[in-house]
C-alpha positions as CSV (number, residue, x, y, z in Angstrom):
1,X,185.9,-2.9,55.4
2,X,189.6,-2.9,56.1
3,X,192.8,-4.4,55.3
4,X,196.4,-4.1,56.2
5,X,199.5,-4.3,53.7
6,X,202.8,-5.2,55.8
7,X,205.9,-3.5,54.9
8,X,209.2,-5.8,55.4
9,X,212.2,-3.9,56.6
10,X,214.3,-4.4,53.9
11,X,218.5,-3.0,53.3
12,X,217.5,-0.2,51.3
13,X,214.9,1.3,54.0
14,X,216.6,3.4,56.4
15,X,213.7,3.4,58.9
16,X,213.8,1.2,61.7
17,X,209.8,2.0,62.5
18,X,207.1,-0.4,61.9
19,X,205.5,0.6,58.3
20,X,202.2,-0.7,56.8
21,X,199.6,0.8,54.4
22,X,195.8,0.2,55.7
23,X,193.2,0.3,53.3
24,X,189.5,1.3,53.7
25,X,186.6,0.5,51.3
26,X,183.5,2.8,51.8
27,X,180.5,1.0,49.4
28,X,178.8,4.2,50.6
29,X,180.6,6.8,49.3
30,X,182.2,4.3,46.6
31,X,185.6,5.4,47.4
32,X,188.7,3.2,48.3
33,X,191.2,5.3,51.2
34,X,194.9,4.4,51.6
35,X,196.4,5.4,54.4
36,X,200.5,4.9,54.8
37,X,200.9,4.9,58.6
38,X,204.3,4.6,61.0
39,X,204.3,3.1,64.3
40,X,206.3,6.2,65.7
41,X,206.0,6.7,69.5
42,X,203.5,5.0,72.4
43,X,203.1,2.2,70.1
44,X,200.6,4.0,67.7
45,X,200.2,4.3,64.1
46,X,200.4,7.5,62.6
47,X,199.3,8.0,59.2
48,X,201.8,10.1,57.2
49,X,200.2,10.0,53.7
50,X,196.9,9.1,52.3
51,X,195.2,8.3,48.8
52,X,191.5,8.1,47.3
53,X,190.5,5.8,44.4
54,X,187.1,5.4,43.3
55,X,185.9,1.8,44.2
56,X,185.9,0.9,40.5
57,X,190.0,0.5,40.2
58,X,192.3,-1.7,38.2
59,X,194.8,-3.6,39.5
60,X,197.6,-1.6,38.1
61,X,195.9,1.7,39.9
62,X,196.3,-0.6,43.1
63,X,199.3,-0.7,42.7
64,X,200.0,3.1,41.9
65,X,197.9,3.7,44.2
66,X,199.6,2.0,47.2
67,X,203.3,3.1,45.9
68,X,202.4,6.9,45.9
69,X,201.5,6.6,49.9
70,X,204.2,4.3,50.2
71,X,206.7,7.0,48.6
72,X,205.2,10.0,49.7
73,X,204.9,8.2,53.5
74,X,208.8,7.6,53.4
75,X,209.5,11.4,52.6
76,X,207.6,12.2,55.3
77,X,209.4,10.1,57.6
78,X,212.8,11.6,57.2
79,X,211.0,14.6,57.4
80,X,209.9,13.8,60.8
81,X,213.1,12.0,61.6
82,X,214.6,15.8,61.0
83,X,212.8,17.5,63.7
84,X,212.9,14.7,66.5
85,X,216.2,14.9,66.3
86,X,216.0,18.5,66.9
87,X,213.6,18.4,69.6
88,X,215.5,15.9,71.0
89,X,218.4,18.1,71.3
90,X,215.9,21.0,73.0
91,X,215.7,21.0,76.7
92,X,214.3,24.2,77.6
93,X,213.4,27.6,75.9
94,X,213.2,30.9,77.8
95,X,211.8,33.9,76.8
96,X,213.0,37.3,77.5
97,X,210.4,40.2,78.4
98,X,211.3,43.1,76.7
């Protein structure tokens, strides 16, 4: 079982990338996943940060639950921002033989 939490682009969000938090309920295993994932490149989520609850949760560890990925997903990103822009700026690397 599955479901999706949009994230609206708001002012205060610097990134311009497609943002959600997908949550997966396991009855086996009784554990709840949450998985904050970016639409980055190719048109594919990525999932940047992740949390476990067990399946017996409140509705304020919801919450905490789901704001931890959300933070810890947006520290990522600019993280990840960081080195494409440096890639981006790499065309080519040679090595030298000693």
């Amino acid at each position: 079982m599955e479901w999706i939490v949009k994230i609206e682009k708001t002012p205060d969000v610097e990134a311009e990338k497609d943002q959600r938090i997908r949550i997966q309920f396991n009855p086996i295993n009784e554990n709840i996943f949450f998985y904050g994932e970016i639409k980055v490149k190719n048109n594919q989520w990525s999932v940047f940060s992740e949390d476990t609850h067990k399946m017996e949760i409140t509705l304020e560890e919801l919450q905490n639950c789901m704001e931890r990925v959300l933070i810890e997903m947006r520290k990522r990103l600019k993280e990840y921002e960081n080195l494409d822009k440096g890639f981006s700026v790499l065309k080519w690397i040679a090595f030298e033989e000693e």
